[in-house]
N, CA, C and O atoms as a GROMACS GRO file, in nm:
protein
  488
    1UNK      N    1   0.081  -0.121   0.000
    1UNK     CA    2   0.000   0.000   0.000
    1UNK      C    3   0.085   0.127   0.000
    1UNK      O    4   0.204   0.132  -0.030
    2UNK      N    5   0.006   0.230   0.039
    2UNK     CA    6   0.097   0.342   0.008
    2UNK      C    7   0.179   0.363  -0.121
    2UNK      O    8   0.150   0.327  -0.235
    3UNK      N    9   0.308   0.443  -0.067
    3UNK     CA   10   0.403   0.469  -0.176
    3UNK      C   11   0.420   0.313  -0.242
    3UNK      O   12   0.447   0.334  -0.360
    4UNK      N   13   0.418   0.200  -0.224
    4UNK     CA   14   0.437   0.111  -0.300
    4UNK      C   15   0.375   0.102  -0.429
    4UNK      O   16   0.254   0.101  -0.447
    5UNK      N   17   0.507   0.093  -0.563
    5UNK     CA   18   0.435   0.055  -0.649
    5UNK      C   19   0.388  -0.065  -0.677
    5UNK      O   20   0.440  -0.173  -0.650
    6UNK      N   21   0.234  -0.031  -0.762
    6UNK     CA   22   0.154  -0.204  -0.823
    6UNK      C   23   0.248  -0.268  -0.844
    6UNK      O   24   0.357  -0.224  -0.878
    7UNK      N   25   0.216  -0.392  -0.824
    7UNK     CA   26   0.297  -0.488  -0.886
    7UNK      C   27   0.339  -0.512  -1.038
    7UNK      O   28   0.446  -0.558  -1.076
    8UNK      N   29   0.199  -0.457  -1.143
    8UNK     CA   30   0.155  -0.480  -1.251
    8UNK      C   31   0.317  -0.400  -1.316
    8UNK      O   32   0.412  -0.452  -1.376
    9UNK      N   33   0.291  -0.235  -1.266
    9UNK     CA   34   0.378  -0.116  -1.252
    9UNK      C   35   0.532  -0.186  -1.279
    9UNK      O   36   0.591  -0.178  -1.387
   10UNK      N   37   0.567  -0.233  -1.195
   10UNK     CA   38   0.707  -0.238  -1.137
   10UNK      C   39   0.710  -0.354  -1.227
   10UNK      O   40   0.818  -0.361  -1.284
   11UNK      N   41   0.640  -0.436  -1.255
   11UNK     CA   42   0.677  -0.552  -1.352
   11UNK      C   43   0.715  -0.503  -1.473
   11UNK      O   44   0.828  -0.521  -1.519
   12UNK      N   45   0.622  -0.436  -1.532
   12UNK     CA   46   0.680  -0.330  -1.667
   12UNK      C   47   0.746  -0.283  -1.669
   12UNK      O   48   0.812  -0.287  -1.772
   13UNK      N   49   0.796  -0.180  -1.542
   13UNK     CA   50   0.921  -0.123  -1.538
   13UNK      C   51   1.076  -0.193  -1.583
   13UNK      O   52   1.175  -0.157  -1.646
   14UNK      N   53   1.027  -0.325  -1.504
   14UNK     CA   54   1.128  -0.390  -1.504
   14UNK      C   55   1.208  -0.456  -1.642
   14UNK      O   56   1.326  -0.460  -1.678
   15UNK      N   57   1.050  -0.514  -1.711
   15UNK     CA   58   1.067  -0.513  -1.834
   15UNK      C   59   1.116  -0.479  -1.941
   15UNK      O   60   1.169  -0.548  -2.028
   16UNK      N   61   1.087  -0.286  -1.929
   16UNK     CA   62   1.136  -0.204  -1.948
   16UNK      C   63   1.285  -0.170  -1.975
   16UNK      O   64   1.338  -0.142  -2.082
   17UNK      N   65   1.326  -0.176  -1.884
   17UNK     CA   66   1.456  -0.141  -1.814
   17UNK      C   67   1.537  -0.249  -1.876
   17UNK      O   68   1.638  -0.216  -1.938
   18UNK      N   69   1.501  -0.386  -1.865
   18UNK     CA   70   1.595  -0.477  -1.954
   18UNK      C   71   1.576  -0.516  -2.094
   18UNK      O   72   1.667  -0.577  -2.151
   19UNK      N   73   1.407  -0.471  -2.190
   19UNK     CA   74   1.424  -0.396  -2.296
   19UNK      C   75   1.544  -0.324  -2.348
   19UNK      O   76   1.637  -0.379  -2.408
   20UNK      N   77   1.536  -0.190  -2.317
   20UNK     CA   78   1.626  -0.105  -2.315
   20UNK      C   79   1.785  -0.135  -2.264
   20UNK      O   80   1.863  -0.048  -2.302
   21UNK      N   81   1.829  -0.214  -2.206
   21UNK     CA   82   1.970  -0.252  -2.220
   21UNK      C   83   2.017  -0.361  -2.273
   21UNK      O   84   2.131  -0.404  -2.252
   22UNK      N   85   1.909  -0.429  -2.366
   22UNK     CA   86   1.906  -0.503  -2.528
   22UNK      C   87   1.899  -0.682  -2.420
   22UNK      O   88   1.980  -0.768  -2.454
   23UNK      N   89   1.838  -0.701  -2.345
   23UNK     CA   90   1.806  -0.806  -2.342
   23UNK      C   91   1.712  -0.858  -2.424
   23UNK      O   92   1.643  -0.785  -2.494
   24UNK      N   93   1.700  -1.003  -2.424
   24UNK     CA   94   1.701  -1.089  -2.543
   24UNK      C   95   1.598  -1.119  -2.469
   24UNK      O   96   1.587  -1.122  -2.346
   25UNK      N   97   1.491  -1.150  -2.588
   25UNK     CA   98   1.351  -1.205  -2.530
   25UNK      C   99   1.272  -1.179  -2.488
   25UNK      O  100   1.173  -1.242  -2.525
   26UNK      N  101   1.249  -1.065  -2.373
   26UNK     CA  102   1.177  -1.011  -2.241
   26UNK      C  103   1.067  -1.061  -2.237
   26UNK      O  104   1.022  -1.112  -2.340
   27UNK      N  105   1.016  -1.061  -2.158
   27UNK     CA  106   0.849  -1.152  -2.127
   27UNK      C  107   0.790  -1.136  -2.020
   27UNK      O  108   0.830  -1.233  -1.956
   28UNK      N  109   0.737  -1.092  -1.970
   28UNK     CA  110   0.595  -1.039  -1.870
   28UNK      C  111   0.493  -1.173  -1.868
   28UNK      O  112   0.425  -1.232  -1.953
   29UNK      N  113   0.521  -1.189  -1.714
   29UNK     CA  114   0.385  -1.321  -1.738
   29UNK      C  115   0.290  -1.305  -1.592
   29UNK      O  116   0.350  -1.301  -1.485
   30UNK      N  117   0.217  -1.300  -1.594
   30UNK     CA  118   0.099  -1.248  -1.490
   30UNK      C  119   0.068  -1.427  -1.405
   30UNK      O  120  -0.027  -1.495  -1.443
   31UNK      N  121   0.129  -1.458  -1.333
   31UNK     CA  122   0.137  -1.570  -1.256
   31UNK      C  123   0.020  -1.580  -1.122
   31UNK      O  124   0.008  -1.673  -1.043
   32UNK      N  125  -0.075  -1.430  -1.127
   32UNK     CA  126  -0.152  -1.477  -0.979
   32UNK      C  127  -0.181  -1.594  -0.968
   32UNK      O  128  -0.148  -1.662  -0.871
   33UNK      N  129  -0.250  -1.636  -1.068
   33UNK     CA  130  -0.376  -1.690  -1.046
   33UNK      C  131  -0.315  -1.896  -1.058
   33UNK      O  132  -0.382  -1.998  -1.055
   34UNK      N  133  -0.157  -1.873  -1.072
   34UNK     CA  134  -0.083  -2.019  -1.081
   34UNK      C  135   0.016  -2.048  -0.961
   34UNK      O  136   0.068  -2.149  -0.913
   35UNK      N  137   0.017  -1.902  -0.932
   35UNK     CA  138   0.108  -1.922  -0.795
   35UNK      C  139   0.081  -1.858  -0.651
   35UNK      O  140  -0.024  -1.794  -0.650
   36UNK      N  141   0.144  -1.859  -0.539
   36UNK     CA  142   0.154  -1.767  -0.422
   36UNK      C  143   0.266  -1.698  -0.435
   36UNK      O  144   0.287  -1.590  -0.380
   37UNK      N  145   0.381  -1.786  -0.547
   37UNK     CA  146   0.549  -1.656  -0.516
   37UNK      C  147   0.525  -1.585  -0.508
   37UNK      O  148   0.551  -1.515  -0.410
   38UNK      N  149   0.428  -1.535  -0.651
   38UNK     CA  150   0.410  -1.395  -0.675
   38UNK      C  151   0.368  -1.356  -0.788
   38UNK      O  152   0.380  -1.440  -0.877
   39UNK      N  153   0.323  -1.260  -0.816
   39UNK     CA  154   0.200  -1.203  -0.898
   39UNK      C  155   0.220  -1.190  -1.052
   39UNK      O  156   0.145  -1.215  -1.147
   40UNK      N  157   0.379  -1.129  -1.040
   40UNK     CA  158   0.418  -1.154  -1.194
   40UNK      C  159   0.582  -1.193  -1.212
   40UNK      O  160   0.668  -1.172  -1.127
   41UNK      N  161   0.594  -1.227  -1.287
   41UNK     CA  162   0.738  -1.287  -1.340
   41UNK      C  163   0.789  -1.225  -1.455
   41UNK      O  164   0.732  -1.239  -1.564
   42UNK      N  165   0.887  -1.160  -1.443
   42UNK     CA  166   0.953  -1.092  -1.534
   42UNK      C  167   1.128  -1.151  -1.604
   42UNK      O  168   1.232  -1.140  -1.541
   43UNK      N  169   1.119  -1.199  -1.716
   43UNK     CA  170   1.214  -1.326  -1.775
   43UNK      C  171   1.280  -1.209  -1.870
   43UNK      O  172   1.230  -1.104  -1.909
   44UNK      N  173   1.402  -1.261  -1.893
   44UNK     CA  174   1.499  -1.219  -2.011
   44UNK      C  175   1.553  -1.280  -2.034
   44UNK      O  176   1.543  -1.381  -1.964
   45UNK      N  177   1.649  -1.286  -2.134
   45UNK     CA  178   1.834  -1.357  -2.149
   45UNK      C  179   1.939  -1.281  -2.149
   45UNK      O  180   1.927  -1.163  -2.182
   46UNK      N  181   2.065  -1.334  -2.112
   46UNK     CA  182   2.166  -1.215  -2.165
   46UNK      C  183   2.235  -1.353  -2.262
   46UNK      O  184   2.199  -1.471  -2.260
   47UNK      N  185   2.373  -1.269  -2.365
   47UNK     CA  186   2.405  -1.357  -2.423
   47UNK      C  187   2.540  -1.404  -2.395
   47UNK      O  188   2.616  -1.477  -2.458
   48UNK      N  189   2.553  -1.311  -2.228
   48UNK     CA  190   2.721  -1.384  -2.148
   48UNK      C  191   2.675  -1.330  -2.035
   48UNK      O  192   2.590  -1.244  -2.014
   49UNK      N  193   2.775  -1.423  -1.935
   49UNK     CA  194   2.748  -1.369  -1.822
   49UNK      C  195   2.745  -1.242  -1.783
   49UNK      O  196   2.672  -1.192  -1.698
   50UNK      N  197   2.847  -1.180  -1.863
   50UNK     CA  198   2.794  -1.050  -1.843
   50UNK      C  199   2.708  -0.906  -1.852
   50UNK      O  200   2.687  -0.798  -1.797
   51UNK      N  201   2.665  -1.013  -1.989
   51UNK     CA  202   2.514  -0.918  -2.005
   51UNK      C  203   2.430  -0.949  -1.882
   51UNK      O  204   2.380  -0.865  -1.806
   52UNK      N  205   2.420  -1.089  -1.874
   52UNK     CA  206   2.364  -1.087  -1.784
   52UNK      C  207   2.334  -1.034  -1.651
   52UNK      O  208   2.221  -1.023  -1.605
   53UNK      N  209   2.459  -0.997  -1.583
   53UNK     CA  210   2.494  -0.936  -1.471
   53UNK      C  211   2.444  -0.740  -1.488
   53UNK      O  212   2.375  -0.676  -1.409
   54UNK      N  213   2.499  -0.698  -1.598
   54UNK     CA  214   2.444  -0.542  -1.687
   54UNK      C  215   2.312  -0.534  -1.658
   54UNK      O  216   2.266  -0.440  -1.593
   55UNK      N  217   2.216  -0.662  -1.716
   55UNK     CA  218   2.086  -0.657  -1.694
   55UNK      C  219   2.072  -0.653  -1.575
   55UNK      O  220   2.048  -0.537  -1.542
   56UNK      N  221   2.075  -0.742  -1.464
   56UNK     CA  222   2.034  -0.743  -1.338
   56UNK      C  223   2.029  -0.589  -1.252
   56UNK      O  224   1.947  -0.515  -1.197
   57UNK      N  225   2.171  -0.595  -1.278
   57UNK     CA  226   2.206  -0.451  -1.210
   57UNK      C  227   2.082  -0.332  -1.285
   57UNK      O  228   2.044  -0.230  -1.228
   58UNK      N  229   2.050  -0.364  -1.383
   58UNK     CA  230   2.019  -0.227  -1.484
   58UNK      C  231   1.858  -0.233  -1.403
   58UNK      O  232   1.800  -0.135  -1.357
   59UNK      N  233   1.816  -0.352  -1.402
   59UNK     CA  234   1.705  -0.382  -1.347
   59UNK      C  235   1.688  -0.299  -1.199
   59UNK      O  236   1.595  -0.222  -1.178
   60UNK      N  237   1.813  -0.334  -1.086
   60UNK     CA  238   1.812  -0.317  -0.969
   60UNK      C  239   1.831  -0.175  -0.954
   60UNK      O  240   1.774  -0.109  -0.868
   61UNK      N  241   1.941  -0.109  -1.069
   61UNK     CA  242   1.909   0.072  -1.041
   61UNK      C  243   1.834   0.127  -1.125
   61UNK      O  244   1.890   0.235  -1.144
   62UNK      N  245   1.703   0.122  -1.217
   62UNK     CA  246   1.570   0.144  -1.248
   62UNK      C  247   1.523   0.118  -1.166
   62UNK      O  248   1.559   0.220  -1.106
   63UNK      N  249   1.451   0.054  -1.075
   63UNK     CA  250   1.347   0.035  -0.987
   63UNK      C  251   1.380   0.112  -0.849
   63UNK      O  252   1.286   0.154  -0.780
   64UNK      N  253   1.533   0.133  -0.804
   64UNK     CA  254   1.554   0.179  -0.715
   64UNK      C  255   1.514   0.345  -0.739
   64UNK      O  256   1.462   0.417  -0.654
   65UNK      N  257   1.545   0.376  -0.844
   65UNK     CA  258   1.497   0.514  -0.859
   65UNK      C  259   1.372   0.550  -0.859
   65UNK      O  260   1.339   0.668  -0.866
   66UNK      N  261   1.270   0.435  -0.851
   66UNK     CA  262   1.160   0.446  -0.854
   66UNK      C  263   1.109   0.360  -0.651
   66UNK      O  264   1.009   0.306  -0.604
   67UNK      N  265   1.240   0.393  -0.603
   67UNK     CA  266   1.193   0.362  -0.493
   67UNK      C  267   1.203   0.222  -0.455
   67UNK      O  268   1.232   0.219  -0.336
   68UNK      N  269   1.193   0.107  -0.502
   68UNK     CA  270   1.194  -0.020  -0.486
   68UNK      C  271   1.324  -0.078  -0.488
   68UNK      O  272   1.405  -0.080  -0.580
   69UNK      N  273   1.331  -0.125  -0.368
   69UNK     CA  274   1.471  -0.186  -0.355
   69UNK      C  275   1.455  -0.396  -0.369
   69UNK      O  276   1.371  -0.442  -0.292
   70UNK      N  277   1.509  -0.473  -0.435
   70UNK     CA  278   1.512  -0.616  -0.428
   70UNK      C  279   1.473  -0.681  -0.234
   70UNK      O  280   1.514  -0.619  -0.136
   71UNK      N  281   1.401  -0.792  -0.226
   71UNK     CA  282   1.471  -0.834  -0.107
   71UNK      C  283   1.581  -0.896  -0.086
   71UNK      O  284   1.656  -0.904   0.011
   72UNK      N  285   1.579  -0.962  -0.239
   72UNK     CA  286   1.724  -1.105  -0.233
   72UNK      C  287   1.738  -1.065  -0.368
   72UNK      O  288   1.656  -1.043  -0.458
   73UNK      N  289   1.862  -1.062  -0.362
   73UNK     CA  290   1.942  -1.098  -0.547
   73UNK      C  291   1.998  -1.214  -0.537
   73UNK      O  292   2.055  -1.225  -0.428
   74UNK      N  293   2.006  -1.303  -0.602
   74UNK     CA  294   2.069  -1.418  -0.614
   74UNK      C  295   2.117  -1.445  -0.731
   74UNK      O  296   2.039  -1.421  -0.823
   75UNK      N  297   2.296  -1.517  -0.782
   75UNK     CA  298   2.289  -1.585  -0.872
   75UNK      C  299   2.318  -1.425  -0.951
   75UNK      O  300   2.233  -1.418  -1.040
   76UNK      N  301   2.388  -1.319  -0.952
   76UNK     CA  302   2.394  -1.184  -1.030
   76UNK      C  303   2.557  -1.251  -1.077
   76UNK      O  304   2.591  -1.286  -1.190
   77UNK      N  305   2.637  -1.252  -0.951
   77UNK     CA  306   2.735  -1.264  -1.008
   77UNK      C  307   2.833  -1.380  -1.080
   77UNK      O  308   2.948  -1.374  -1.123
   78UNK      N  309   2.733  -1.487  -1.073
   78UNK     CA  310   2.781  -1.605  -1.193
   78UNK      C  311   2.746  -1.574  -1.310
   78UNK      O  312   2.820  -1.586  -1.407
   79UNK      N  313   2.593  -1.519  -1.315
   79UNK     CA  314   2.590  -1.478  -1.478
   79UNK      C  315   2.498  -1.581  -1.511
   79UNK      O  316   2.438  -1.563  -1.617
   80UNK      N  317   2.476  -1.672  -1.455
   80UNK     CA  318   2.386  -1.784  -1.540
   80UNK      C  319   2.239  -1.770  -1.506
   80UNK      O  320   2.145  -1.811  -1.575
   81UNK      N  321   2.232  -1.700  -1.380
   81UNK     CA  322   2.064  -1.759  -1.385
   81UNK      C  323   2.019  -1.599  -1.234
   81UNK      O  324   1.985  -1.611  -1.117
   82UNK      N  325   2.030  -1.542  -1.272
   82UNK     CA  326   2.021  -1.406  -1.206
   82UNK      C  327   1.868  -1.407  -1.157
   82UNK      O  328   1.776  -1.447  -1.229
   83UNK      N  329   1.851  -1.356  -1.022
   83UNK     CA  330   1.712  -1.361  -0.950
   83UNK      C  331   1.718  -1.244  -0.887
   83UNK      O  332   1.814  -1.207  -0.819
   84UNK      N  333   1.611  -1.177  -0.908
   84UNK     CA  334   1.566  -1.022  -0.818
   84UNK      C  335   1.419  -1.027  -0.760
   84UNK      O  336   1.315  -1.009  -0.824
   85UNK      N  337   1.428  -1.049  -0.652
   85UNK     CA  338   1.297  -1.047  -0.578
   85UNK      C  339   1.200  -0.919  -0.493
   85UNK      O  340   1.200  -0.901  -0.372
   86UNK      N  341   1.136  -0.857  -0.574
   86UNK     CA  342   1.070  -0.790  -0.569
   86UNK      C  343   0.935  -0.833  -0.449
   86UNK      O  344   0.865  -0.743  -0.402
   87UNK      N  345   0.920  -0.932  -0.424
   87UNK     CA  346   0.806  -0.930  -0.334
   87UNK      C  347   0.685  -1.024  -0.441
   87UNK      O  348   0.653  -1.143  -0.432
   88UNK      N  349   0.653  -0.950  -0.509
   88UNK     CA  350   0.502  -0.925  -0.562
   88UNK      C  351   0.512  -0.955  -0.729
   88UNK      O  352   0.423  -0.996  -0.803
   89UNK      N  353   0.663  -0.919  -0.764
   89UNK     CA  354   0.729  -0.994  -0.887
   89UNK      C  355   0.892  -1.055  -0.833
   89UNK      O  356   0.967  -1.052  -0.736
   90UNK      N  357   0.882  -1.098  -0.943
   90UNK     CA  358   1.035  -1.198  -0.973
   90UNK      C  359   1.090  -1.192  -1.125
   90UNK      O  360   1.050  -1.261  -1.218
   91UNK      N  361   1.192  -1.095  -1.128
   91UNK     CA  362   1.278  -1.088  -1.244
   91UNK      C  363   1.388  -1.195  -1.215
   91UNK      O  364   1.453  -1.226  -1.115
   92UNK      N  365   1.380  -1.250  -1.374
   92UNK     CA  366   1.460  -1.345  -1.347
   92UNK      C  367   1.580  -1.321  -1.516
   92UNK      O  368   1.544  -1.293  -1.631
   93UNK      N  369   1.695  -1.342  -1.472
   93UNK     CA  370   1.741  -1.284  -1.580
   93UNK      C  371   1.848  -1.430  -1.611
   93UNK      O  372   1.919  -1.486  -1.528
   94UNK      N  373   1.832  -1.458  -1.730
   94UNK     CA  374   1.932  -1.681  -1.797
   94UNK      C  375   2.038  -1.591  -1.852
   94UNK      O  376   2.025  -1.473  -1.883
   95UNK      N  377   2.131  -1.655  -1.858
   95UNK     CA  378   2.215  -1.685  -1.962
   95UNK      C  379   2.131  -1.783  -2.088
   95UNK      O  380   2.064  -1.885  -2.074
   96UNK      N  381   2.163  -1.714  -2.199
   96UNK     CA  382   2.088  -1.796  -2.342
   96UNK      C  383   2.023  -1.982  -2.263
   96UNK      O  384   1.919  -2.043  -2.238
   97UNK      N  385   2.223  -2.001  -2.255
   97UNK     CA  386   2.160  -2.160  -2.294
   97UNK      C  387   2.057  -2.232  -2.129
   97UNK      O  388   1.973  -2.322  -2.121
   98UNK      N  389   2.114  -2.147  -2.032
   98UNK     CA  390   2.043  -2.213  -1.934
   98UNK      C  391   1.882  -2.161  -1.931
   98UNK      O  392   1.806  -2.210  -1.848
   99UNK      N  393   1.840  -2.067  -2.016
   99UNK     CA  394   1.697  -2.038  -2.032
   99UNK      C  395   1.646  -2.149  -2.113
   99UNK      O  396   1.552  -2.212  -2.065
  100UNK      N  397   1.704  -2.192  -2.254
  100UNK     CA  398   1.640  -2.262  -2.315
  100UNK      C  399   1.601  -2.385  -2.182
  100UNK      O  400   1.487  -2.430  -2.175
  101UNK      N  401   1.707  -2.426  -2.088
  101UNK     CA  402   1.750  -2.561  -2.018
  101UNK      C  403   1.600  -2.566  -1.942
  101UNK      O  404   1.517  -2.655  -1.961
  102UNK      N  405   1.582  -2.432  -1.839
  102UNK     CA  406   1.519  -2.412  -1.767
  102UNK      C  407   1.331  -2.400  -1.836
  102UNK      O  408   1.219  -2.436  -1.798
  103UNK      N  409   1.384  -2.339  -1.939
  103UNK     CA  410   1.230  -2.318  -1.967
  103UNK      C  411   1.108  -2.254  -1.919
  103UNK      O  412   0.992  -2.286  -1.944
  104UNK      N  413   1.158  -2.145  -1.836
  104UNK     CA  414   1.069  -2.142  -1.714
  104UNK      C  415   0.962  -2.104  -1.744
  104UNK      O  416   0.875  -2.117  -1.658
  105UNK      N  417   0.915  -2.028  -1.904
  105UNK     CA  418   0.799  -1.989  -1.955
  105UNK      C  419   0.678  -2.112  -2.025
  105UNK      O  420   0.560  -2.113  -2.060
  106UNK      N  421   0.787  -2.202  -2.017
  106UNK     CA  422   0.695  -2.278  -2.064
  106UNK      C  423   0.575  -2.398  -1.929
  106UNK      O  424   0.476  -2.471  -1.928
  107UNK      N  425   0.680  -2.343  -1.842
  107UNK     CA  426   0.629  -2.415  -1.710
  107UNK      C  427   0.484  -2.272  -1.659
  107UNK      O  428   0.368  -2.282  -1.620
  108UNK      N  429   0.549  -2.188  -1.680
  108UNK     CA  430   0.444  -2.096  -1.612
  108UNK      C  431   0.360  -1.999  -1.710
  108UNK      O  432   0.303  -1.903  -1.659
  109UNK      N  433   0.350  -2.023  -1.848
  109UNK     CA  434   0.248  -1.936  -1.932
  109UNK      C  435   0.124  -2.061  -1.917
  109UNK      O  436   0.147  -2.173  -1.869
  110UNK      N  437   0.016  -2.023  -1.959
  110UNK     CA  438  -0.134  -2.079  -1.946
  110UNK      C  439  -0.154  -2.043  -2.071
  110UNK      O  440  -0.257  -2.102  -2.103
  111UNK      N  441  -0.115  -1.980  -2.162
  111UNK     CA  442  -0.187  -1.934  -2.317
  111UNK      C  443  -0.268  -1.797  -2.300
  111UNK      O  444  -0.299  -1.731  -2.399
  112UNK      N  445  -0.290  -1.769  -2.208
  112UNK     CA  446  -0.327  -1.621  -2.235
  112UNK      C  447  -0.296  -1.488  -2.115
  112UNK      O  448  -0.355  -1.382  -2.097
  113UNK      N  449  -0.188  -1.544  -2.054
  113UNK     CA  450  -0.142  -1.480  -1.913
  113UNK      C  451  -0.024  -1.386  -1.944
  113UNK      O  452  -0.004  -1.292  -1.867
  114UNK      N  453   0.060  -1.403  -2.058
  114UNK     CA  454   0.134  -1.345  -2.108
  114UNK      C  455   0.096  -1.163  -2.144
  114UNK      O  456   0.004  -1.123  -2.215
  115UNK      N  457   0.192  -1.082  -2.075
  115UNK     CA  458   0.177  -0.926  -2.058
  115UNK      C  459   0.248  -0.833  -2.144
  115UNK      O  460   0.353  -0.779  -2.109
  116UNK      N  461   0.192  -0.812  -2.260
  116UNK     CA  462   0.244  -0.686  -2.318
  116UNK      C  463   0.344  -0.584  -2.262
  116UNK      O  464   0.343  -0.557  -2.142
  117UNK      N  465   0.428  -0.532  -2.343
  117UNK     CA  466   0.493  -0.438  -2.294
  117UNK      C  467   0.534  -0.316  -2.408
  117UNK      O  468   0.587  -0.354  -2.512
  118UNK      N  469   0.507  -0.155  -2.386
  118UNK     CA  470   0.589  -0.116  -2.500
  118UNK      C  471   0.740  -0.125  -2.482
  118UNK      O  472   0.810  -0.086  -2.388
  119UNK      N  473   0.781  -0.205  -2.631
  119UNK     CA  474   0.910  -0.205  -2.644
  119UNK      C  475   1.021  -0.050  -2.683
  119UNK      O  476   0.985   0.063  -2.717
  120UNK      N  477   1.118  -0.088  -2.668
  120UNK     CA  478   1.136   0.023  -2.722
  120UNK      C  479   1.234   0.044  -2.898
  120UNK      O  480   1.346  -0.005  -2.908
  121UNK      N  481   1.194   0.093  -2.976
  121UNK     CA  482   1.241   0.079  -3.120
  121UNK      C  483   1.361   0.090  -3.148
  121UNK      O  484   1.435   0.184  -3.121
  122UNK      N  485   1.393  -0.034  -3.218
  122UNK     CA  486   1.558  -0.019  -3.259
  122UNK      C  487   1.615   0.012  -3.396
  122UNK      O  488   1.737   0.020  -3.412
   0.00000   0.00000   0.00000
């Protein structure tokens, strides 16, 4: 409540934010109604560990400027499988091949839960 932003909000943002520093893939998936983690799930790729790590971070100082700080980061500085826990979302940022491995969209889309986002034009 309060100053907290929606969840919906901060999921896009997040989106957003790793849009814009050329992550691969991005995907918004609206999970209420499949889970308790949390409300939405926010997925990317990088295409080395260190995109990967760029993203995370890029993720963690966008949202902070908007006030929201992670509870747990996990997994930023191997590069393979990056976790930012927002509470209410979960950005989760693969390395290419361990996304294909993991799959995690295919475990948690339903066919019509999947969330738009404006991209931004390249």
């Amino acid at each position: 409540g309060g100053m907290q932003m929606q969840s919906r909000e901060l999921a896009l943002a997040a989106a957003r934010a790793l849009d814009e520093k050329k992550g691969v893939n991005v995907m918004v998936l609206d999970v209420q109604h499949l889970t308790i983690i949390a409300d939405y799930f926010v997925i990317a790729s990088g295409r080395s560990a260190n995109q990967v790590r760029a993203l995370a971070d890029e993720v963690d100082d966008k949202l902070a400027e908007l006030g929201e700080t992670p509870r747990r980061r996990e997994g930023v500085n191997e590069g393979r499988w990056a976790v930012l826990d927002y509470g209410s979302v979960l950005v989760h940022v693969f390395h290419e091949q361990e996304r294909e491995y993991y799959n995690l969209e295919r475990l948690w889309t339903d066919g019509s839960n999947r969330v738009e986002f404006e991209q931004s034009e390249d």
